[in-house]
VEXBA-174931 format. One record per residue: residue in one letter; x negated, y negated, z of N, C-alpha, C in turn. Coordinates in steps of 0.001 Angstrom, whole numbers, padded with zeros to 6 digits, always signed. Last residue first. Layout:
N
AXYZXYZXYZ;...
This chain:
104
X-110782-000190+077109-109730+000704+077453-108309+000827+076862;X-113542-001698+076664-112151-001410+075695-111588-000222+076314;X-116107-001385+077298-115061-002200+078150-113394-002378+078117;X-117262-000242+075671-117458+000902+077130-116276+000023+077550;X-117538-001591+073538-117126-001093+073751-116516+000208+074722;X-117299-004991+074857-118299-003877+074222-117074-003136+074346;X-114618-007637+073855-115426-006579+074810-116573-006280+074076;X-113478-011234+073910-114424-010090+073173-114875-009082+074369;X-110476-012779+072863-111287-011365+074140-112071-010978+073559;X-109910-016147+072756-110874-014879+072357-111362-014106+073576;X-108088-018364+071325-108360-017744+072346-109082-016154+072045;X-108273-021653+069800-108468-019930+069405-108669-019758+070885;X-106806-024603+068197-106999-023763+069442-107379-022463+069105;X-107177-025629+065481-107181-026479+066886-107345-025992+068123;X-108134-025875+062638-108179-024565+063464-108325-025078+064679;X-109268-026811+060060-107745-027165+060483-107453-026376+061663;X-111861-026663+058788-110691-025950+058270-109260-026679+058733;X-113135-026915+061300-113417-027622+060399-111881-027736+059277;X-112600-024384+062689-112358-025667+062937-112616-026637+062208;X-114035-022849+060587-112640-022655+061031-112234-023641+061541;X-117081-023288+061423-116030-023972+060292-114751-023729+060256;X-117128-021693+063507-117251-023062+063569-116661-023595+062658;X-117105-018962+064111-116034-019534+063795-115913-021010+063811;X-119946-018442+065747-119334-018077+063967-118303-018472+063670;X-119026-019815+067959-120373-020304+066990-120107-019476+065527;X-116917-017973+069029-116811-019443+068634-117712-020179+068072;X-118581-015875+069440-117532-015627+068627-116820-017159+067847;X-120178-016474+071446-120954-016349+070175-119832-016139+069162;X-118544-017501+073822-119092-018133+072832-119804-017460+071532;X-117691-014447+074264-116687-015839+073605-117795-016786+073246;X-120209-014073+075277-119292-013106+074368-118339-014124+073651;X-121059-015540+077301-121681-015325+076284-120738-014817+074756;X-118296-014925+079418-118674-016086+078369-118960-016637+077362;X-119389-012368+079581-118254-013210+079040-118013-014179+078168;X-122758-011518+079078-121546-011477+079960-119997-011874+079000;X-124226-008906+076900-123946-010018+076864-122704-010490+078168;X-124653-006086+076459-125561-007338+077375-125142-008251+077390;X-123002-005477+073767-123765-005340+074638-124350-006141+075375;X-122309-006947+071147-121655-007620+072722-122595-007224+073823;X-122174-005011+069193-123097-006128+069456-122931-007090+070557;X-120084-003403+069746-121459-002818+070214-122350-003918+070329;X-117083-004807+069876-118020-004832+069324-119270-004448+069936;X-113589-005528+069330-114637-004893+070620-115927-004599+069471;X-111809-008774+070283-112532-008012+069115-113496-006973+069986;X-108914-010903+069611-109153-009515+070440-110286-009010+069479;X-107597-014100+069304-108588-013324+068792-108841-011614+070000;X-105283-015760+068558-105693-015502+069359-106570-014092+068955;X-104795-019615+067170-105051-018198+066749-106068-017113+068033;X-103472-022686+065399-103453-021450+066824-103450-020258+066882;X-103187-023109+062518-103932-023973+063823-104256-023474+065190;X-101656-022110+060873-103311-021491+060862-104184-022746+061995;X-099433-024158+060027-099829-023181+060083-101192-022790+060314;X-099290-026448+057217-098497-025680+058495-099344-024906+058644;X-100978-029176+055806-100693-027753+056090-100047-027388+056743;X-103193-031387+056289-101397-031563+056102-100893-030302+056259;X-105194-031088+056610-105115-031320+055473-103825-031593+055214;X-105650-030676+059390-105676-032475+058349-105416-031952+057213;X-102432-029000+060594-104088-029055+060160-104193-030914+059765;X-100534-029392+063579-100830-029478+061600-102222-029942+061328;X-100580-029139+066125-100298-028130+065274-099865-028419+063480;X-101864-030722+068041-102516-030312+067279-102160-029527+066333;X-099371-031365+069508-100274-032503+068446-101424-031867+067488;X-096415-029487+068821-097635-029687+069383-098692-030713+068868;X-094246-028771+066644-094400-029757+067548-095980-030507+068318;X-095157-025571+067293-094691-026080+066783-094536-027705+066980;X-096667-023131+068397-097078-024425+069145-096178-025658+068033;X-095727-020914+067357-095670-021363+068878-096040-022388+069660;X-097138-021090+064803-095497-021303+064676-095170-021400+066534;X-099762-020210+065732-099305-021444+065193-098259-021823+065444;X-100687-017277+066080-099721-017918+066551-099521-019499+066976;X-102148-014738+064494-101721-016321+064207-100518-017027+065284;X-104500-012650+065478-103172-013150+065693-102661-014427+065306;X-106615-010737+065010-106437-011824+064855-104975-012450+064766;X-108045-007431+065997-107216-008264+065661-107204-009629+065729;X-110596-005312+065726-110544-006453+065468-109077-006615+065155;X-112906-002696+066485-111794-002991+066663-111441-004731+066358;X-115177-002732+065705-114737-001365+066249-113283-001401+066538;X-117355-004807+064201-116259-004644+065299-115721-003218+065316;X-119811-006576+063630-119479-004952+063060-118373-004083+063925;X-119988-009061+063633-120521-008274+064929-120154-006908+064470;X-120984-010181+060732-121718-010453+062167-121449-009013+063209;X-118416-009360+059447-119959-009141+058590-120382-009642+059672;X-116408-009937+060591-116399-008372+060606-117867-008193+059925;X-116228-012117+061141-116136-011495+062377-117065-009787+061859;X-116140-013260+058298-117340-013195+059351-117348-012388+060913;X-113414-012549+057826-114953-011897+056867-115939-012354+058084;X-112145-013502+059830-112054-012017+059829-113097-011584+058588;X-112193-016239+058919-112499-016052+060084-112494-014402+060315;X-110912-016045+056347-112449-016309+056622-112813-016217+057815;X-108242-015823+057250-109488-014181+056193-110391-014964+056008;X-107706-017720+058313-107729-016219+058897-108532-015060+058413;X-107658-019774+055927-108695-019537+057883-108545-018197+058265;X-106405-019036+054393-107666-018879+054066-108227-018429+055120;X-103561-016559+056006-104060-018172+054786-105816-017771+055159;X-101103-014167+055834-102178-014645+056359-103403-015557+055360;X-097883-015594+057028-098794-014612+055807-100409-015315+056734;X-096941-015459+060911-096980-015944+058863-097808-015380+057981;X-097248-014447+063278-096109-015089+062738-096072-015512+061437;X-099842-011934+062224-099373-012912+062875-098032-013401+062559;X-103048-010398+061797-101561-010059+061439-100409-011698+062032;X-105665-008333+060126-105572-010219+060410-103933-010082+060887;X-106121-004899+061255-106348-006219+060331-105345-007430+060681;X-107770-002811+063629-106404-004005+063417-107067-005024+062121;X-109442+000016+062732-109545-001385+063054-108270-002074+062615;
């Protein structure tokens, strides 16, 4: 399994968003990409707390618990555990979730 990796060290949001990924869907595969520093400028790219960083993050996860589930479904249930992340300072996430029959 890919651990947390990105344009900067990796801050709270990321390793709280990768403890729950990995205690919910029991992934088989999991990266988390920070790519904040690409939206530089951007309105959303400083947390409230003032912070740099950890605002734009692109998610890849393959998980057995996906089964049955379409797309959509799949991204959303990934964005219902990552709710407080937004809370956090966390403005954009993009998320592939497969099963694993779908992971090539």
């Amino acid at each position: 399994m890919n651990s947390t990796s990105g344009d900067t060290e990796i801050g709270p949001i990321a390793l709280s968003m990768r403890e729950k990924l990995e205690t919910i869907f029991a992934p088989i595969r999991l990266s988390i990409l920070d790519e904040s520093s690409r939206h530089a400028g951007h309105a959303g790219a400083e947390r409230a707390d003032g912070g740099a960083g950890e605002t734009h993050f692109r998610i890849e996860i393959v998980s057995a618990a996906f089964s049955g589930m379409n797309r959509v479904a799949r991204e959303r249930a990934v964005q219902k555990v990552l709710t407080d992340a937004f809370e956090m300072g966390l403005h954009a996430l993009s998320v592939k979730a497969l099963t694993p029959d779908q992971d090539a």
